[in-house]
N, C-alpha and C positions, 0 to 999 in steps of 0.2 A: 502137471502135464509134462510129458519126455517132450526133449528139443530133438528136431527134425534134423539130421545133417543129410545135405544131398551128395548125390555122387557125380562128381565132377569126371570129364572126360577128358582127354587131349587128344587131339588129332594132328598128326606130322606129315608134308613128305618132304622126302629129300633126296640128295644125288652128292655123295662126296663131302659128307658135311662132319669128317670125324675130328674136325677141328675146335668145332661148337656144339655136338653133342652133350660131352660130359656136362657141359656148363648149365644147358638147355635142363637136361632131366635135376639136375643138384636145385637149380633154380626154382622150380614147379613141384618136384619133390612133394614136399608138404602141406600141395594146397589142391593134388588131382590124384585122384586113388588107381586110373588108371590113364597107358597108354597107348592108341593105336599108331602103328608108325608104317608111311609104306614109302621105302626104297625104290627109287629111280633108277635101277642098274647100277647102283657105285662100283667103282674099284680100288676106293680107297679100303680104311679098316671101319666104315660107319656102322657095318652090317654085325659085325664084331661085338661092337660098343652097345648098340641095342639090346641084341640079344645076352646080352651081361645084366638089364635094368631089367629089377623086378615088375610085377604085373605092368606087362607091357606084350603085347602082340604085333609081329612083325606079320606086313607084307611084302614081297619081294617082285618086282615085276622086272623078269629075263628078259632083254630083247639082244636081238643078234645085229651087229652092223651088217649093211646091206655088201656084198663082194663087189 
């Protein structure tokens, strides 16, 4: 009988968090085939970093401050 490997997922979000990214994705790596990530408006380089990591989907949510 084949062993079954399931497919693990990871779900992110964040806002400015390109300090602890790289760390996040090296760490899980090996143990989640994929990532869905959704962005809080950063304006740091988080948005960057993400989209650098393979099988990983980025959402971005734009919001505008109020004038």
């Amino acid at each position: 009988m084949g062993s079954f490997m399931a497919k693990v997922i990871a779900l992110l979000a964040f806002r400015n968090e390109e300090k602890y990214l790289p760390g996040f994705f090296a760490h899980l790596r090996d143990y989640v085939s994929e990532f869905i990530v959704l962005d809080d408006n950063s304006t740091d380089r988080s948005v960057e970093i993400v989209r650098a990591q393979p099988n990983t989907t980025l959402l971005e949510r734009r919001t505008q401050e109020p004038h």
